[in-house]
C-alpha positions in Angstrom: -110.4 -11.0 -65.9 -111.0 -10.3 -62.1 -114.0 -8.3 -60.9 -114.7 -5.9 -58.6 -117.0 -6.0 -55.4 -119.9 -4.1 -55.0 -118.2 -2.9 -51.7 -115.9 -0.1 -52.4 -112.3 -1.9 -52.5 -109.0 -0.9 -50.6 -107.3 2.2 -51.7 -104.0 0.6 -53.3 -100.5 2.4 -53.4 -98.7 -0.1 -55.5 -97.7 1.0 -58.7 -100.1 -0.3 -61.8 -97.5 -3.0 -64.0 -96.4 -1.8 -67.2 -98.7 -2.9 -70.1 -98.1 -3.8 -73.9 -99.7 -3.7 -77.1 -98.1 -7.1 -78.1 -99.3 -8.4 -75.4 -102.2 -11.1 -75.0 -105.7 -11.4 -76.3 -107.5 -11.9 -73.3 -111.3 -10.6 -73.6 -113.0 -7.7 -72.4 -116.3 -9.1 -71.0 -115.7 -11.3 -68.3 -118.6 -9.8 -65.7 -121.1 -11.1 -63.4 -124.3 -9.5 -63.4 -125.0 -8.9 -59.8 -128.4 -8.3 -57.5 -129.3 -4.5 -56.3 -131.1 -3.5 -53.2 -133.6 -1.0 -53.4 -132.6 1.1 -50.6 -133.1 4.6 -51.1 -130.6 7.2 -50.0 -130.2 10.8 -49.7 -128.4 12.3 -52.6 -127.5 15.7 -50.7 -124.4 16.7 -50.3 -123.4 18.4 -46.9 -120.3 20.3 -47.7 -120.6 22.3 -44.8 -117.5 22.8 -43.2 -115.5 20.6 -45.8 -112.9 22.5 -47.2 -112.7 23.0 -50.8 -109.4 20.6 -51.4 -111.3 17.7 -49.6 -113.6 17.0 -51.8 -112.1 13.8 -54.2 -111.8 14.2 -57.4 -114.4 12.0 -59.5 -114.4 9.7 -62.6 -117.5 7.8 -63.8 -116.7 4.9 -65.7 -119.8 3.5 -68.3 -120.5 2.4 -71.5 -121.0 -0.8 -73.5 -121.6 -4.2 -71.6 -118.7 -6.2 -73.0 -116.3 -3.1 -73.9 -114.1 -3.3 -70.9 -115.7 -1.5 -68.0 -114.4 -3.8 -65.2 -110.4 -3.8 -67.1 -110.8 -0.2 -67.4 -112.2 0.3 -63.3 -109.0 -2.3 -62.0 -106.8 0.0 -64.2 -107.7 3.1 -61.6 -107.6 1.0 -58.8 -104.1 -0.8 -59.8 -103.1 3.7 -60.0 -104.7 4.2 -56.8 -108.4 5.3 -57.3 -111.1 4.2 -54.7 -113.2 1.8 -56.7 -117.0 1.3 -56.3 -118.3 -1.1 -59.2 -122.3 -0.8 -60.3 -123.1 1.7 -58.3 -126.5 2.8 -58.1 -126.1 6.4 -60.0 -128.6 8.2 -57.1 -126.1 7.1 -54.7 -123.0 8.9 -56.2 -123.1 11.9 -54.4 -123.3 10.1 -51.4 -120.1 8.1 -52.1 -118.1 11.2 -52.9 -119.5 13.1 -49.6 -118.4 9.7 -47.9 -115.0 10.7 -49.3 -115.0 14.1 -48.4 -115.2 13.1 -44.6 -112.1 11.1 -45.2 -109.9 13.6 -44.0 -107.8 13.1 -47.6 -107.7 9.6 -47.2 -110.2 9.3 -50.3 -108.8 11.7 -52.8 -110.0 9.7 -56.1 -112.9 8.1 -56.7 -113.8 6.1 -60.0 -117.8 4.6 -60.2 -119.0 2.1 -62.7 -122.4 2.9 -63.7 -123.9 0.3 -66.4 -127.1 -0.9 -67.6 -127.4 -3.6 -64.2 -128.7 -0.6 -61.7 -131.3 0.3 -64.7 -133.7 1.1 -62.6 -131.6 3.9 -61.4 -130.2 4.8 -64.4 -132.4 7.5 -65.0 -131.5 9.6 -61.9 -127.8 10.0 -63.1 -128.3 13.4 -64.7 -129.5 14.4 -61.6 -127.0 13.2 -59.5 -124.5 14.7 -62.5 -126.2 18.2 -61.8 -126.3 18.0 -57.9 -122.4 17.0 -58.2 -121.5 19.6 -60.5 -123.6 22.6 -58.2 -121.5 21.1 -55.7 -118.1 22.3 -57.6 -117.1 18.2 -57.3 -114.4 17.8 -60.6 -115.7 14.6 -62.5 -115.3 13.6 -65.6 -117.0 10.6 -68.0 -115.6 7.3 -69.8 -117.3 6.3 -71.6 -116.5 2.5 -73.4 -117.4 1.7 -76.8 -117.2 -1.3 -79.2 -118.3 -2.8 -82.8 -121.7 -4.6 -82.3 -119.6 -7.7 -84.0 -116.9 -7.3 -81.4 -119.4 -7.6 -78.8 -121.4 -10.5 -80.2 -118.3 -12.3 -80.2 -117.3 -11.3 -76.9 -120.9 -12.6 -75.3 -120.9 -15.6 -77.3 -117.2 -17.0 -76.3 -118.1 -16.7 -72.6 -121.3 -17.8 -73.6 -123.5 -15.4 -71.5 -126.3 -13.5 -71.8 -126.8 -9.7 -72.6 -128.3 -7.8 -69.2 -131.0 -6.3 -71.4 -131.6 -9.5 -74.4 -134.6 -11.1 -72.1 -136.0 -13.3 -74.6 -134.2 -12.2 -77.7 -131.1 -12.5 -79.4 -127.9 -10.3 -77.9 -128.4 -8.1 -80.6 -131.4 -7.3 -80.1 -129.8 -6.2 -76.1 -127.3 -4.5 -77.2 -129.1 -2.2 -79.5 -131.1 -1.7 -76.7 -128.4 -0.8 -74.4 -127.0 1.9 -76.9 -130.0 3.5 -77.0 -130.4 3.9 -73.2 -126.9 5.1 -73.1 -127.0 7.3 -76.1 -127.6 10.7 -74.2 -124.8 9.6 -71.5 -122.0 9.5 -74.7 -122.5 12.3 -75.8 -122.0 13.8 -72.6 -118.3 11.7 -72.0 -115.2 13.4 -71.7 -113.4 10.6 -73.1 -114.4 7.3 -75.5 -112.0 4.8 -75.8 -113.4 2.6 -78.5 -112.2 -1.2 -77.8 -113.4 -3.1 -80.8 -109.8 -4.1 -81.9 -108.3 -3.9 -78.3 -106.7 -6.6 -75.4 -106.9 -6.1 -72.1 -103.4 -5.3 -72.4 -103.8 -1.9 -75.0 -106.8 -0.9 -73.1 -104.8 -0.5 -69.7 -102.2 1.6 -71.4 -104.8 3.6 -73.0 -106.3 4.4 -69.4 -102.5 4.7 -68.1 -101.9 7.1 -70.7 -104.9 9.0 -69.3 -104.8 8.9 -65.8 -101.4 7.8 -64.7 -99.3 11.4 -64.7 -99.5 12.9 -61.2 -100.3 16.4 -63.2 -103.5 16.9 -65.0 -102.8 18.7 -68.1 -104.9 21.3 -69.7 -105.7 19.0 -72.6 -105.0 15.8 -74.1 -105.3 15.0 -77.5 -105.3 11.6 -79.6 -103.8 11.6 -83.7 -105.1 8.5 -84.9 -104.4 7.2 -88.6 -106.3 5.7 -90.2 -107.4 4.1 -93.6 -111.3 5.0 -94.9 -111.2 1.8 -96.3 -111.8 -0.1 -93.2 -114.1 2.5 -91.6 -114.3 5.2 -89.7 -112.9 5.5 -86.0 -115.7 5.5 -84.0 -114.2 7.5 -80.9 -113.5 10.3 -83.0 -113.9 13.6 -82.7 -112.2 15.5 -85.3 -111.8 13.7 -88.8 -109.4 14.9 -91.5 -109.9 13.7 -94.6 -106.3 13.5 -96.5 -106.9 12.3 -99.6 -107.0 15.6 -101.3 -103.0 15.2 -101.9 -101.4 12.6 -104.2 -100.8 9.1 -103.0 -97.7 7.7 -102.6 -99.0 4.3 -103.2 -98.8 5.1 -107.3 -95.1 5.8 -106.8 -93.1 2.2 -107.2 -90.6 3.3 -105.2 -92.3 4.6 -101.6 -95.1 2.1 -102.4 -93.3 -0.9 -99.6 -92.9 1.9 -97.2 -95.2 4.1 -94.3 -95.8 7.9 -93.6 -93.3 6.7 -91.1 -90.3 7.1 -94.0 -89.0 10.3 -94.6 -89.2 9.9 -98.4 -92.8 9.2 -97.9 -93.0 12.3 -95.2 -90.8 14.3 -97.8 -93.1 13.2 -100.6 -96.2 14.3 -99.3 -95.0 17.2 -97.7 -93.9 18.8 -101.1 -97.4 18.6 -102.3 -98.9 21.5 -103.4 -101.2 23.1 -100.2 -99.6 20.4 -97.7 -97.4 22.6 -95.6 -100.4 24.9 -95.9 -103.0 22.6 -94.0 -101.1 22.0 -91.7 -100.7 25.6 -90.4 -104.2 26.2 -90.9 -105.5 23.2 -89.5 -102.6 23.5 -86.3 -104.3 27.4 -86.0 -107.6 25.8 -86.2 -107.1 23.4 -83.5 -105.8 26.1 -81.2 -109.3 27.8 -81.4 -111.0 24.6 -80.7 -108.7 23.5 -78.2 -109.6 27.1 -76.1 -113.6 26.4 -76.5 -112.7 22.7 -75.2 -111.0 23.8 -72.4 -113.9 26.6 -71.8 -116.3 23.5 -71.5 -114.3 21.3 -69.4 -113.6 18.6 -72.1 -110.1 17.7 -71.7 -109.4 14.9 -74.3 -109.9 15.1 -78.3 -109.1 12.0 -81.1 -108.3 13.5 -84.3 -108.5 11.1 -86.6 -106.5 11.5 -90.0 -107.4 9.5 -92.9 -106.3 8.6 -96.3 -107.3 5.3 -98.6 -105.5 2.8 -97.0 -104.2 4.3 -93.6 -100.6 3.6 -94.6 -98.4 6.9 -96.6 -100.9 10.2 -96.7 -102.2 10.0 -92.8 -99.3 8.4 -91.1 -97.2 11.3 -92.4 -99.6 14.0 -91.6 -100.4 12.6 -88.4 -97.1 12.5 -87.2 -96.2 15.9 -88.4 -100.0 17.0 -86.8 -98.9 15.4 -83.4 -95.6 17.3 -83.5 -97.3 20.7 -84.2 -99.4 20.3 -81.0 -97.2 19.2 -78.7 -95.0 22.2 -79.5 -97.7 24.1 -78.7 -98.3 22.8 -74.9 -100.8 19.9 -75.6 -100.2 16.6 -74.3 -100.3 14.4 -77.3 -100.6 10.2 -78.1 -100.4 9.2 -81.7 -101.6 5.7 -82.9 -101.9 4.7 -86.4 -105.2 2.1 -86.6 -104.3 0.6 -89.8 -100.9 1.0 -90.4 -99.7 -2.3 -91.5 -103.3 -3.9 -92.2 -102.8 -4.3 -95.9 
């Protein structure tokens, strides 16, 4: 997996390839940690005389060490963005001013911000405020991944953890999550990458960022099974089990939620047509307060026993419901086919 520079790279025009989820298994940790200066620079923003539209639109991309950052920064840059990777997080205000004085030229900007400019980690929030006083649109990805998935990662390119010192890469990346807790919470997206390629990552981010058009709001209906966990980028869980199973019916049992006997079965349950009004009305309250805060993605994730009949079905029919009411809508069933 190539990396980035920590020059800003040249503004591309070529159009990103088309990705698949069939396609390899290449990992998502192939990084370099890199020295910093410790220059410091003035985080001010001049926007005096800059006109409104020429200020570039901002993403921050962050998260785990070994969940993808660098695949998920050459997915922007492969669309277009203006890429700086581990940029020191008082300096980001500086970079987007930099871009406002492009005449246009600098429209997009994507940062990576991760645990190797640490000792500038803690004035991101301030740089986060200054930015947003400054009416700068920016929004947060934030990448995520099992602490197994990440073991493994480190271990078969046989690196070190940034923050492990002396102890065991557990012991780093528990310390990693807790330095980035307070920064999750605050992300406008999480794109959890524990069962991801390179290849299903990079749709994922095309998904997100590829349309010319930002919508209002996007949403994610993941299935999913409780048997093998929880999803951990959820935001909304939906617990179907409440309805029968087809799985005790011989007949529906080979088949998915996918089927319309199985869709037809559930369906006819008694109180099924009835969630999902109320939970479709439901989402249209939450969906306003989402937009009202600025958060413009949301994974519901619907779950029966095994992820296979109930929450495929539901899902689907979910997924339907929203996009007939104006939001942009991805569905992905996690387990489907796991048993």
């Amino acid at each position: 997996m190539s990396e980035h520079d920590t020059q800003p790279t040249a503004d591309r025009d070529r159009q990103a390839q088309e990705t698949h989820r069939k396609g390899g298994g290449e990992d998502l940790t192939q990084q370099d940690a890199r020295q910093e200066d410790g220059a410091q620079v003035s985080t001010g923003i001049d926007s005096a005389g800059v006109p409104e539209a020429a200020i570039p639109e901002l993403v921050i991309i962050s998260g785990m060490s070994g969940a993808g950052r660098s695949t998920a920064a050459k997915c922007l840059e492969d669309l277009g963005w203006f890429v700086v990777d581990n940029l020191p997080p008082a300096l980001i205000p500086t970079m987007v001013e930099l871009g406002a004085r492009s005449q246009g030229n600098v429209a997009r900007i994507a940062v990576v911000v991760d645990v190797r400019g640490r000792r500038f980690f803690d004035n991101l929030r301030e740089s986060l405020s200054d930015l947003d006083t400054r009416g700068v649109t920016r929004r947060i990805v934030f990448l995520e991944s099992s602490d197994d998935a990440l073991v493994r990662r480190f271990e078969s390119v046989r690196r070190p953890h940034p923050l492990q010192g002396d102890g065991r890469i557990v012991d780093g990346i528990a310390a990693e999550r807790e330095l980035l807790r307070e920064l999750r919470g605050d992300a406008d997206l999480v794109i959890d990458t524990s069962s991801l390629n390179v290849h299903e990552l990079r749709a994922k981010m095309d998904a997100q960022f590829a349309g010319e058009e930002e919508p209002e709001l996007r949403a994610t209906v993941m299935s999913f099974g409780f048997k093998y966990g929880l999803p951990v980028d959820a935001d909304l869980v939906v617990d179907m089990r409440f309805l029968p199973n087809p799985h005790w019916v011989p007949e529906l049992r080979p088949f998915t939620g996918l089927n319309e006997e199985v869709s037809a079965y559930v369906f006819n349950q008694p109180g099924a047509k009835e969630f999902i009004d109320r939970y479709s009305e439901l989402l249209q309250l939450i969906a306003a307060g989402y937009r009202r805060e600025g958060k413009r993605y949301v994974t519901i994730a619907v779950g029966c026993t095994g992820g296979k009949h109930r929450s495929v079905a539901t899902s689907e029919k979910l997924a339907a419901r929203l996009a007939s009411q104006g939001v942009e809508t991805v569905v992905v069933h996690r387990d489907m086919g796991r048993e």
